[in-house]
C-alpha atoms as one frame of an Amber mdcrd trajectory, in Angstrom:
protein
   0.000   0.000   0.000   1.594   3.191  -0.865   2.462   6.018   1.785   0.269
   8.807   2.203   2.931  10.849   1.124   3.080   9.028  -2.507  -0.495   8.900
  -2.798  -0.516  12.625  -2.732   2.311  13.131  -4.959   0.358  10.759  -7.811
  -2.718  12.701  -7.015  -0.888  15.685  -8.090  -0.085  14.341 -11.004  -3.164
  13.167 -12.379  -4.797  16.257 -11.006  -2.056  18.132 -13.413  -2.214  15.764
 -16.066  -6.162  16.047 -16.343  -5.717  20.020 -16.384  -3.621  20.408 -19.321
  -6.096  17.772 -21.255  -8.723  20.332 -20.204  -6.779  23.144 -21.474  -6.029
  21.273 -24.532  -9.683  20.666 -25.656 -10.746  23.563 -24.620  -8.624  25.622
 -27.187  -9.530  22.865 -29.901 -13.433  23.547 -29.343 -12.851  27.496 -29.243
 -15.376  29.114 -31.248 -15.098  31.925 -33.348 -17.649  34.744 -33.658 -19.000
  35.826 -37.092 -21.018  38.965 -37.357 -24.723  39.785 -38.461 -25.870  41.783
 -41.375 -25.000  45.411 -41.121 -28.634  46.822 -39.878 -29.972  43.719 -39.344
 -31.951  42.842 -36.001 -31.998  38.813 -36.731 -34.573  36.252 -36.016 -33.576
  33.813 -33.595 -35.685  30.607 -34.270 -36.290  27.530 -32.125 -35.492  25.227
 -34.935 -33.639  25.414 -38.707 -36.889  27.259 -40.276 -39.170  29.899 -41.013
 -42.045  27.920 -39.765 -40.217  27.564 -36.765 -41.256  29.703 -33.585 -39.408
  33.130 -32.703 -37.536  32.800 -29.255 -35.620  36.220 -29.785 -34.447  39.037
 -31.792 -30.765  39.371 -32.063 -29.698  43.059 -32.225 -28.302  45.354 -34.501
 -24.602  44.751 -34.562 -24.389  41.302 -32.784 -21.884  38.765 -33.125 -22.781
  34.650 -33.085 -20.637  31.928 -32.342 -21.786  29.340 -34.305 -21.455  25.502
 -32.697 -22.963  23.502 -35.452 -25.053  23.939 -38.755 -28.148  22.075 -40.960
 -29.960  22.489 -44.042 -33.506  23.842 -43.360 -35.875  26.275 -45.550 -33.831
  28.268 -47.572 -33.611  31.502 -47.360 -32.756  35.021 -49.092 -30.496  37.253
 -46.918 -27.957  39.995 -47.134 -25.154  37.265 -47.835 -27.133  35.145 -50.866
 -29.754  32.844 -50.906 -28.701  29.316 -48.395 -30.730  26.621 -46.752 -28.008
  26.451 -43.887 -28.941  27.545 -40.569 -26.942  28.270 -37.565 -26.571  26.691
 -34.355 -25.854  29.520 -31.921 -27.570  27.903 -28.662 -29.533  25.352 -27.184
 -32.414  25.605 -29.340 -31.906  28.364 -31.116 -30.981  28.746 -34.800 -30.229
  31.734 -37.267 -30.881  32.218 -41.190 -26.868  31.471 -42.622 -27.995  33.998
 -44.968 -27.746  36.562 -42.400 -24.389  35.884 -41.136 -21.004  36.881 -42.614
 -18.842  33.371 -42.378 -17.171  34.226 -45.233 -18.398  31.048 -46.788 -21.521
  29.671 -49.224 -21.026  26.290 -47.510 -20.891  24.741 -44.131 -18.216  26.530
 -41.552 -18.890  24.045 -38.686 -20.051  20.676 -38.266 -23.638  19.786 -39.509
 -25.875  19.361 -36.350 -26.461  15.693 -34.915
């Protein structure tokens, strides 16, 4: 059985070990933030639609961080004409249209 003393040292350790893992996928799963359309005060929707109920309105000048997207009614926005929509909560999804990714395709992972 190991002394108390090298117990805690190994427990230290780990402790440390498990801390820079932490660090490590945290900066892997950093988002970035992409703005809204200049002007634009942005439909926040509680699924990838237009049909889809309004939770809130995003102001004018807001940024989104975007965790994951999927195709849903497309739609004609300052930034072209897409079916992708935006992840940017829980429940809560954006028009692509409306956001400057800098992209006409996918910038994150399609939703699960």
């Amino acid at each position: 059985m190991p002394s108390l003393k090298r117990r805690s040292v190994m427990l230290a350790g780990l402790t440390g070990a498990l801390l820079m893992v932490g660090a490590a996928t945290a900066e892997a799963t950093a988002l970035r933030y992409y703005p809204v359309a200049p002007g634009v005060s942005l439909a926040v929707r509680t699924g990838p639609g237009t049909s889809y109920g309004i939770v809130r309105y995003l102001p004018v000048g807001a940024q989104v961080s975007i965790y994951c997207q999927t195709p849903g009614t497309t739609v004609t926005g300052t930034y072209g004409t897409s079916n992708i929509w935006d992840n940017i909560s829980n429940g809560e999804f954006v028009a692509d249209a409306y956001v400057k990714t800098g992209s006409d395709g996918y910038v994150a992972s399609r939703c699960g």
